[in-house]
Biopython code that builds the backbone (N, CA, C, O; Angstrom):
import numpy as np
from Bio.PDB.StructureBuilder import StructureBuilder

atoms = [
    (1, "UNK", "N", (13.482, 3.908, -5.800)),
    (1, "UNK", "CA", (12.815, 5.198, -5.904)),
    (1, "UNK", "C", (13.681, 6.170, -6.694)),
    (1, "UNK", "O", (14.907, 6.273, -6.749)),
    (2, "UNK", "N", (12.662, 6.886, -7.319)),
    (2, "UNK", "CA", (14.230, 7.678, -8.392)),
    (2, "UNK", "C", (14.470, 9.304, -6.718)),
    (2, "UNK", "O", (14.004, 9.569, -5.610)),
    (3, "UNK", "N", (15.198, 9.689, -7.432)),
    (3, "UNK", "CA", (16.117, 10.354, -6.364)),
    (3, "UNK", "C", (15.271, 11.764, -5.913)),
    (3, "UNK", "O", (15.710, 12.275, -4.882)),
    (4, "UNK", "N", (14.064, 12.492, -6.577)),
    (4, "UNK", "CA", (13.452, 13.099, -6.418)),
    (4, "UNK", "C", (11.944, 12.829, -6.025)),
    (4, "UNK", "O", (11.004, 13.577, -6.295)),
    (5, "UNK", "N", (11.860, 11.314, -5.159)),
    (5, "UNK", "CA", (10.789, 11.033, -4.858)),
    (5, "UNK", "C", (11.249, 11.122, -2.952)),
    (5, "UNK", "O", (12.266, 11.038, -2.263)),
    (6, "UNK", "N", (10.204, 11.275, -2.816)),
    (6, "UNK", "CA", (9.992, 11.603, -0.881)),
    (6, "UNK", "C", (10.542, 9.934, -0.383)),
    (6, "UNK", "O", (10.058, 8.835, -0.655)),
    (7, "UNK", "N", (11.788, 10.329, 0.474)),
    (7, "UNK", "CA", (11.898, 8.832, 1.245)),
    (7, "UNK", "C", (11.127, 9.137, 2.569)),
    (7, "UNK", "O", (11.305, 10.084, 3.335)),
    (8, "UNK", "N", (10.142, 8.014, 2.667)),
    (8, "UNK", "CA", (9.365, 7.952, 3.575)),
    (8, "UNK", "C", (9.864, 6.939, 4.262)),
    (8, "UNK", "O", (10.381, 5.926, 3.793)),
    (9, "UNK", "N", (9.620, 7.370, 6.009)),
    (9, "UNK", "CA", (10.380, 6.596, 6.970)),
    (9, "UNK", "C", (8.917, 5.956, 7.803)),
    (9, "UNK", "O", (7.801, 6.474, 7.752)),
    (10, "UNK", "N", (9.369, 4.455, 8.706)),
    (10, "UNK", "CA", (7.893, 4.086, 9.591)),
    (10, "UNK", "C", (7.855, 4.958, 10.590)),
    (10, "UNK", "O", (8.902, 5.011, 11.234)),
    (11, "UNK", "N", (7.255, 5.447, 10.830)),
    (11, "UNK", "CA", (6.739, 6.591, 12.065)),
    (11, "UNK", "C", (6.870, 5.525, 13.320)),
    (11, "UNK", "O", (7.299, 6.092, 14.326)),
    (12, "UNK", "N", (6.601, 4.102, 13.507)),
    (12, "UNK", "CA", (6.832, 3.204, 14.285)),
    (12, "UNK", "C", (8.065, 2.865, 14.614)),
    (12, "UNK", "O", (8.232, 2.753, 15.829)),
    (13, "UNK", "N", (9.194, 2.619, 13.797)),
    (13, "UNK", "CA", (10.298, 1.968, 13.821)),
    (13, "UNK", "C", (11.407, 2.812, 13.599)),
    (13, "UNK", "O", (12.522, 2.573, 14.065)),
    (14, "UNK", "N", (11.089, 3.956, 12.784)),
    (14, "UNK", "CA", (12.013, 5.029, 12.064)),
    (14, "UNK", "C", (13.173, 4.126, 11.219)),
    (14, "UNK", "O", (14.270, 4.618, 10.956)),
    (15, "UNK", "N", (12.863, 2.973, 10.891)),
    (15, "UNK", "CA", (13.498, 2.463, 9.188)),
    (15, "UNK", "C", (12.468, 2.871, 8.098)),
    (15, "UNK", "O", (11.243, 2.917, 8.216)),
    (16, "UNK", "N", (13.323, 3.191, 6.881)),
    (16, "UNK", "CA", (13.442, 3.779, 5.689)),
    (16, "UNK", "C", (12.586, 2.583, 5.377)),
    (16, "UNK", "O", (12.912, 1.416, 5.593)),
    (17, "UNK", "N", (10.910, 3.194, 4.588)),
    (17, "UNK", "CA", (10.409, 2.144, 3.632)),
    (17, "UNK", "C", (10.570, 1.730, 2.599)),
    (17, "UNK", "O", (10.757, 2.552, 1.702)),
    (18, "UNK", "N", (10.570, 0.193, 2.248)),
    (18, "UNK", "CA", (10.992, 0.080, 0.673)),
    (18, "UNK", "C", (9.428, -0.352, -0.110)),
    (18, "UNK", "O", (8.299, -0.169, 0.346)),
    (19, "UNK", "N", (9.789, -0.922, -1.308)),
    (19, "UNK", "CA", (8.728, -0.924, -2.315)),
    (19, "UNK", "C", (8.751, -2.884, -1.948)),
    (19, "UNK", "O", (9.618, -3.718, -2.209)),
    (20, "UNK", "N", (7.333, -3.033, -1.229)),
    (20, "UNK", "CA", (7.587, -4.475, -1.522)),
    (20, "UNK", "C", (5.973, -5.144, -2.045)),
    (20, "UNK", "O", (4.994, -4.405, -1.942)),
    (21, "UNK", "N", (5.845, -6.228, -2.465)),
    (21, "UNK", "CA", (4.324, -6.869, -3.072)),
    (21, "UNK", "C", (3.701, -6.990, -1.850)),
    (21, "UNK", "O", (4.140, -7.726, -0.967)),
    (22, "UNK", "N", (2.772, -6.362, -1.744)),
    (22, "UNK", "CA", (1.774, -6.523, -0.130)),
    (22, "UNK", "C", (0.310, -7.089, -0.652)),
    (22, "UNK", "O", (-0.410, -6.485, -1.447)),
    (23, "UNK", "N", (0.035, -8.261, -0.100)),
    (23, "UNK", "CA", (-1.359, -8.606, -0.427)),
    (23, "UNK", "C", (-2.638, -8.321, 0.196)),
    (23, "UNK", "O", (-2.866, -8.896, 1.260)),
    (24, "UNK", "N", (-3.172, -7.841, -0.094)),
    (24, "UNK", "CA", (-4.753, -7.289, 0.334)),
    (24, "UNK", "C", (-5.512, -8.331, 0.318)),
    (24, "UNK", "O", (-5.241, -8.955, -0.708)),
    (25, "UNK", "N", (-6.425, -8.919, 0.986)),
    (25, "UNK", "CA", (-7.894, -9.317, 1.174)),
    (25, "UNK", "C", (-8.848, -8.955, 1.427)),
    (25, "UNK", "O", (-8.981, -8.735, 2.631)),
    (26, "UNK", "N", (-10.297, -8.614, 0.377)),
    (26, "UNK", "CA", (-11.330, -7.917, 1.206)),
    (26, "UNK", "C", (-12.209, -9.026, 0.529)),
    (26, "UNK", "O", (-11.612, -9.627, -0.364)),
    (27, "UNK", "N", (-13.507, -9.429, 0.765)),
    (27, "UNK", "CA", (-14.327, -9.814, 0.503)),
    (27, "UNK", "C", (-14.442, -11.491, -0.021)),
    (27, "UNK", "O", (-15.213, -12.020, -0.823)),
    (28, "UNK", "N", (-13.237, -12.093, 0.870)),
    (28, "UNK", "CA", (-12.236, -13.424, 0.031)),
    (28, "UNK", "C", (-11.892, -13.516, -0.960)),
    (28, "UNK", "O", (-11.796, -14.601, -1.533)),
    (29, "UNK", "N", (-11.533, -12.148, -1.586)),
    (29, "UNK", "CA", (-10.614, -11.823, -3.117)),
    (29, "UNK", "C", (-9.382, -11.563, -2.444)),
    (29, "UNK", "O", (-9.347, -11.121, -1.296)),
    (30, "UNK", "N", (-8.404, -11.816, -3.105)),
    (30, "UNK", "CA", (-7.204, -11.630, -2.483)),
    (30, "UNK", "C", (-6.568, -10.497, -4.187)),
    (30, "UNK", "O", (-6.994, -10.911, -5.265)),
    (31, "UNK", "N", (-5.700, -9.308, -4.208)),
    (31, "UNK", "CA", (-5.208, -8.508, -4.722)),
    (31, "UNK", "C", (-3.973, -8.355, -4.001)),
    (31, "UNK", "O", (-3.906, -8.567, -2.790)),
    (32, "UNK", "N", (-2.370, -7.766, -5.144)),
    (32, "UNK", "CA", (-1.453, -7.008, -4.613)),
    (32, "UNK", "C", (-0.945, -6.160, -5.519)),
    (32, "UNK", "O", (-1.035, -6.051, -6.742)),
    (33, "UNK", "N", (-0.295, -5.478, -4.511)),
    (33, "UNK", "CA", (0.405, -3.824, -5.581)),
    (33, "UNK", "C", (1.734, -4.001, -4.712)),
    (33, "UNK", "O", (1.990, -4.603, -3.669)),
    (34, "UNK", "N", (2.440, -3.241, -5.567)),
    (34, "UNK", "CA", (4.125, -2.864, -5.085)),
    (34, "UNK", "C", (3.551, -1.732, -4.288)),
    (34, "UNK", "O", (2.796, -0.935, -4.846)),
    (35, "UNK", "N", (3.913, -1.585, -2.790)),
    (35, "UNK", "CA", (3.931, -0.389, -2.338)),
    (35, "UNK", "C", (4.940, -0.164, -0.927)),
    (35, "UNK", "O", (5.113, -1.127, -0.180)),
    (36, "UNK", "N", (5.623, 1.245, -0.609)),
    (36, "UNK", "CA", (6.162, 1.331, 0.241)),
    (36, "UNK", "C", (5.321, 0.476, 1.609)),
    (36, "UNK", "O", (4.137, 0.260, 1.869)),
    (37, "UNK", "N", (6.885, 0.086, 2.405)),
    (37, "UNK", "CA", (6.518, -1.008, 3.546)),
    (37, "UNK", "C", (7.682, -1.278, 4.448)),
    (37, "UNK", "O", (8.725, -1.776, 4.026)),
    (38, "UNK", "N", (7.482, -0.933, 5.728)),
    (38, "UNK", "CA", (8.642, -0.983, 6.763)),
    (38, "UNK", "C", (8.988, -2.427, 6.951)),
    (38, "UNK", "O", (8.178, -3.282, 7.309)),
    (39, "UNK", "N", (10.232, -2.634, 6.688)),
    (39, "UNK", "CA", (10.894, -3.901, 6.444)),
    (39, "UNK", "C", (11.223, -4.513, 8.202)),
    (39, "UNK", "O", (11.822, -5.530, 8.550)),
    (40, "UNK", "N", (10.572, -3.452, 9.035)),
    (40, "UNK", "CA", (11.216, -3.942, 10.295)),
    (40, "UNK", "C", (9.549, -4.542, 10.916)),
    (40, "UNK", "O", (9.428, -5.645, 11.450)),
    (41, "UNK", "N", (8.576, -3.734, 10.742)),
    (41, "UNK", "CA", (7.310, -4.445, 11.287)),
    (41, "UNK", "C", (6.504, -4.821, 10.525)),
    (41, "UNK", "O", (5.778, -5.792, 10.737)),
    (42, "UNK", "N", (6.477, -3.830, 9.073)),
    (42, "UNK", "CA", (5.360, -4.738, 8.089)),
    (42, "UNK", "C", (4.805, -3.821, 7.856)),
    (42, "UNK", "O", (4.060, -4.076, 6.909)),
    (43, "UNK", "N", (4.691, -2.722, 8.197)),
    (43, "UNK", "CA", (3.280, -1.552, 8.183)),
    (43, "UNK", "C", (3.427, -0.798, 6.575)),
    (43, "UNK", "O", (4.409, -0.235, 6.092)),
    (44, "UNK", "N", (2.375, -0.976, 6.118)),
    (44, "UNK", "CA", (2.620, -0.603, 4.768)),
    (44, "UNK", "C", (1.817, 1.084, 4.578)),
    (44, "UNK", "O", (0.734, 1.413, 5.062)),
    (45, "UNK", "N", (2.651, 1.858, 3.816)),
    (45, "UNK", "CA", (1.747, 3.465, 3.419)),
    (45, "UNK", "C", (1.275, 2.927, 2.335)),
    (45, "UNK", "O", (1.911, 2.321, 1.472)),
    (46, "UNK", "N", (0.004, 3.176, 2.383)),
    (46, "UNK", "CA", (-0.976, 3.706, 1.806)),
    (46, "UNK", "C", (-1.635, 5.035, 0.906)),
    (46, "UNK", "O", (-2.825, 5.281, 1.102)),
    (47, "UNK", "N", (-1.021, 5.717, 0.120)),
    (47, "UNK", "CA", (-1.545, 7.232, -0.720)),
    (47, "UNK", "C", (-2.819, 7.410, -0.561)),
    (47, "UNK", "O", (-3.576, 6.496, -0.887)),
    (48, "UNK", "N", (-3.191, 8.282, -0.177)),
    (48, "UNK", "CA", (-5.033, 9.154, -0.675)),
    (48, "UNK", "C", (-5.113, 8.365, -2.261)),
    (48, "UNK", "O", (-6.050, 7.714, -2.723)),
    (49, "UNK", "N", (-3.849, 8.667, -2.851)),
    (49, "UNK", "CA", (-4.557, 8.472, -4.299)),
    (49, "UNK", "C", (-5.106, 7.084, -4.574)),
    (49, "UNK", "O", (-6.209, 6.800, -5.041)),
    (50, "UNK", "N", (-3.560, 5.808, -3.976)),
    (50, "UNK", "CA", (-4.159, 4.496, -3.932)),
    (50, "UNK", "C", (-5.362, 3.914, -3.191)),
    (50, "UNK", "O", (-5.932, 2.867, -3.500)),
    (51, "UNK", "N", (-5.682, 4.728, -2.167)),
    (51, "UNK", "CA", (-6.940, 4.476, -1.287)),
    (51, "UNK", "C", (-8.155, 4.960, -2.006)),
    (51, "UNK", "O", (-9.115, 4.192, -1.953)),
    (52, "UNK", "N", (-8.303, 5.992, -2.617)),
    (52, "UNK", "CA", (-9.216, 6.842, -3.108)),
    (52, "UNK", "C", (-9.879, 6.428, -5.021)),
    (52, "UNK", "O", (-10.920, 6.712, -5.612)),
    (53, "UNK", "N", (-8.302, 5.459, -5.515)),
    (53, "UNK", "CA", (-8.145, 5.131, -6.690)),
    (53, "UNK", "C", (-8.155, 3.552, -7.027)),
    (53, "UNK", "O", (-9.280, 3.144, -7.318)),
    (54, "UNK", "N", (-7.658, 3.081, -7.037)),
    (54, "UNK", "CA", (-7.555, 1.560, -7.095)),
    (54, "UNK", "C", (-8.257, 0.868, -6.192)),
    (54, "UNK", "O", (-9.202, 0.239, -6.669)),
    (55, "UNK", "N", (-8.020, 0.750, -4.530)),
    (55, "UNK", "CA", (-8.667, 0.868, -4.120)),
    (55, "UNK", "C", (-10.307, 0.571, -4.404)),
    (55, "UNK", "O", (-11.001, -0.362, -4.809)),
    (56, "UNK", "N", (-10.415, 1.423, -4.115)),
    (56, "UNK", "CA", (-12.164, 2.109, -4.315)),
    (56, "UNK", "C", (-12.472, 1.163, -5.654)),
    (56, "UNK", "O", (-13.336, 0.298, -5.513)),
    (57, "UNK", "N", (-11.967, 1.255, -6.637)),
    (57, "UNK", "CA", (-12.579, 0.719, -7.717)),
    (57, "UNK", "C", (-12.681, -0.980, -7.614)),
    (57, "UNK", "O", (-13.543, -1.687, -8.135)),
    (58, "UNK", "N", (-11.521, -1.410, -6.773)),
    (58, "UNK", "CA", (-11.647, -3.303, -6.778)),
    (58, "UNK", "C", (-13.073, -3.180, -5.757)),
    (58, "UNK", "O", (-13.976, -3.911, -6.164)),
    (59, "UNK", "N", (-13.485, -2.223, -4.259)),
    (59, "UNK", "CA", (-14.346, -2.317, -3.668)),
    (59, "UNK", "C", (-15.391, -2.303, -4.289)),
    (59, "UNK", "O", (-16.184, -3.216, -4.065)),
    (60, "UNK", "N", (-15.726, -1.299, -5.241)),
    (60, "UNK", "CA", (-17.019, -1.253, -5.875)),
    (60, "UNK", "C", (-17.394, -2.568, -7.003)),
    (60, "UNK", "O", (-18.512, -2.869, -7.421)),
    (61, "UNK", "N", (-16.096, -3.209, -7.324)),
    (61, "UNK", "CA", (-16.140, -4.089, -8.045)),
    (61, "UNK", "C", (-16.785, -5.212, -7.677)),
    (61, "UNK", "O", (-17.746, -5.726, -8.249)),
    (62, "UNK", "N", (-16.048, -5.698, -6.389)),
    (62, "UNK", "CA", (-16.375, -6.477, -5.922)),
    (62, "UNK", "C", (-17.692, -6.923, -4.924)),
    (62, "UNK", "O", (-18.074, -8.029, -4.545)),
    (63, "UNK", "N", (-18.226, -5.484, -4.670)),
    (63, "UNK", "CA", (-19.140, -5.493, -4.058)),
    (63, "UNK", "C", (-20.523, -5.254, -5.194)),
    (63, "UNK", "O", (-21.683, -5.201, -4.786)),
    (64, "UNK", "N", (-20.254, -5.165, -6.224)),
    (64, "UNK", "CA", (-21.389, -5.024, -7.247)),
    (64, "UNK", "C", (-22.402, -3.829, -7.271)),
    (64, "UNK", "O", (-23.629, -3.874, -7.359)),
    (65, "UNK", "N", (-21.441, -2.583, -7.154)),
    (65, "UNK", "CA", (-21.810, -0.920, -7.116)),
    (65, "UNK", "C", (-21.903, -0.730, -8.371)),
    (65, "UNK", "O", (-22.170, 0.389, -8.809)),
]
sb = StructureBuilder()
sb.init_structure("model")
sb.init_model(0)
sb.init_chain("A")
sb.init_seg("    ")
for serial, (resi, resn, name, xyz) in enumerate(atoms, 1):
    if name == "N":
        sb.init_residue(resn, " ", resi, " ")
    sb.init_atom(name, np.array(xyz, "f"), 0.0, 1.0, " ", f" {name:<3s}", serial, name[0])
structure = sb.get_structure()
């Protein structure tokens, strides 16, 4: 993370998240993105923007919107 980005901690575990490849499955498509992810349970953040942005667009894709 460069040094002026927010270190975000797991609200579960309180370890520091890192950037790791997390794979998604929706619809038996399987997708992944680099995204922050607590290295102690797994729980990955999620952004409004990536939920709202990428996201949204593989759903509509895949669902034929």
């Amino acid at each position: 993370m460069a040094t002026d980005e927010k270190k975000w901690v797991c609200r579960k575990c309180g370890e520091p998240l890192v950037i790791q490849k997390t794979l998604f499955t929706y619809l038996e498509h399987n997708f992944s993105e680099n995204l922050p992810r607590c290295p102690k349970c797994g729980k990955v953040f999620i952004t409004p923007e990536l939920a709202n942005g990428r996201m949204t667009e593989v759903e509509c894709m895949l669902e034929g919107k």
